[in-house]
C-alpha positions in Angstrom: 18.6 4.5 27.4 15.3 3.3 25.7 13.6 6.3 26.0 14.6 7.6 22.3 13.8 4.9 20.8 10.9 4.6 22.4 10.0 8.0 20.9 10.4 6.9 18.0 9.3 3.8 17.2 6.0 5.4 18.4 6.2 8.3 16.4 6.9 6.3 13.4 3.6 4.1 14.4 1.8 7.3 14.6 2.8 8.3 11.0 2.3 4.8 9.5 -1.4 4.9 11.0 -1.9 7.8 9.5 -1.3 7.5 6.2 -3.2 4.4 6.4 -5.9 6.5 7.5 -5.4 9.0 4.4 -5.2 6.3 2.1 -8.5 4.4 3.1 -10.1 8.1 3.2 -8.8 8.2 -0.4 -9.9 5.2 -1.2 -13.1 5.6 0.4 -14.3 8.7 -1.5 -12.8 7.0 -5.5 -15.5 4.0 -4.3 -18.4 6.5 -4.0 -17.3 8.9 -6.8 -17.3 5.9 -9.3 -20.5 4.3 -7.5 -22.3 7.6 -9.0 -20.9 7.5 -11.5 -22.1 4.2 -12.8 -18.9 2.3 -12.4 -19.9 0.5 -9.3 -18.5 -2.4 -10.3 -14.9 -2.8 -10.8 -13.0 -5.1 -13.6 -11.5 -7.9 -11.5 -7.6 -7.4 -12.2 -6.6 -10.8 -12.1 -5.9 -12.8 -15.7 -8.4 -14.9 -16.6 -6.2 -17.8 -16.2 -5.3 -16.8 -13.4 -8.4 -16.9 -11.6 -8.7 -18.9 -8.0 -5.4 -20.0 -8.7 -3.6 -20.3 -5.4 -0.1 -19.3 -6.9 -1.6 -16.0 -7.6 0.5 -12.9 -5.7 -0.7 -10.3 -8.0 1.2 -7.4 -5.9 3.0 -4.5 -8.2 6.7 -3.8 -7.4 8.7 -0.6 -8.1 8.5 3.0 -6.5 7.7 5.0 -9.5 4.5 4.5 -10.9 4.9 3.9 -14.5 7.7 1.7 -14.2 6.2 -0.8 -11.3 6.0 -4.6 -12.4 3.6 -6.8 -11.3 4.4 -10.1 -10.0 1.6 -12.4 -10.9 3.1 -15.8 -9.5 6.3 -17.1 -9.1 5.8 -19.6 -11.9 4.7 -17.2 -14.4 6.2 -13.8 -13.2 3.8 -12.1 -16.1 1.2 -14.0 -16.1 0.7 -17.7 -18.4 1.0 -16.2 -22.3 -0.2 -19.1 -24.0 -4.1 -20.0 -25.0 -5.4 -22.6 -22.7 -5.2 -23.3 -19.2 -2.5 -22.5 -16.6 -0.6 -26.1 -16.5 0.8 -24.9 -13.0 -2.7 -24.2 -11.6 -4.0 -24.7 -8.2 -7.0 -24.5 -6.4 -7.2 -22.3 -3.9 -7.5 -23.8 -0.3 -11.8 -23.9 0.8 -10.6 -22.1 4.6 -7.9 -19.8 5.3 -4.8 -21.3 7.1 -4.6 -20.6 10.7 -1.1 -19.6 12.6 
C-alpha cells in the first residue's frame, strides 16, 4: 500500500519547504539589518586566488558549527597557501551548462 508513503514523502516536502521558507525569512531580515547598518556590502568569501576559478566549490562541511571545514576545491582542499597564482586555475565557463 502506497498510501503511507505517500504521506510522508509529502509531509517531509512540507517540512523541507518550510524551513527553506524560515531560512530565506532569516536571511532576508540579516540583509536589511546590515543594509542600515552601513554594511550593505558584504566581503566576497572566496580567496583571492581563488577568484573566477572554475575549480572553486567553496561549500562548508560538518554539522556543528565551529568544527565545519570548508572545501575550497578538490585540488587545494584549503585553499592554494603559496604567494602567486593558483597553478591549477581555470576560467570559469562565459554561459552556464545546459542539461
Amino acid at each position: 500500500m502506497a498510501l503511507p508513503e505517500d504521506l510522508f514523502s509529502r509531509a517531509n516536502a512540507r517540512c523541507h519547504h518550510r524551513a527553506y521558507e524560515q531560512w530565506h525569512r532569516i536571511q532576508s531580515k540579516q540583509h536589511i539589518l546590515r543594509s542600515q547598518v552601513g554594511f550593505a556590502t558584504s566581503v566576497p568569501s572566496r580567496p583571492a586566488p581563488c577568484r573566477r576559478c572554475a575549480n572553486y566549490h567553496g561549500i562548508a562541511y560538518g554539522t556543528a558549527r565551529d568544527r565545519r571545514q570548508t572545501l575550497v576545491c578538490a585540488i587545494h582542499p584549503y585553499g592554494w597557501g603559496n604567494d602567486g597564482p593558483c597553478p591549477d586555475w581555470q576560467s570559469e565557463p562565459s554561459t552556464p551548462p545546459t542539461f
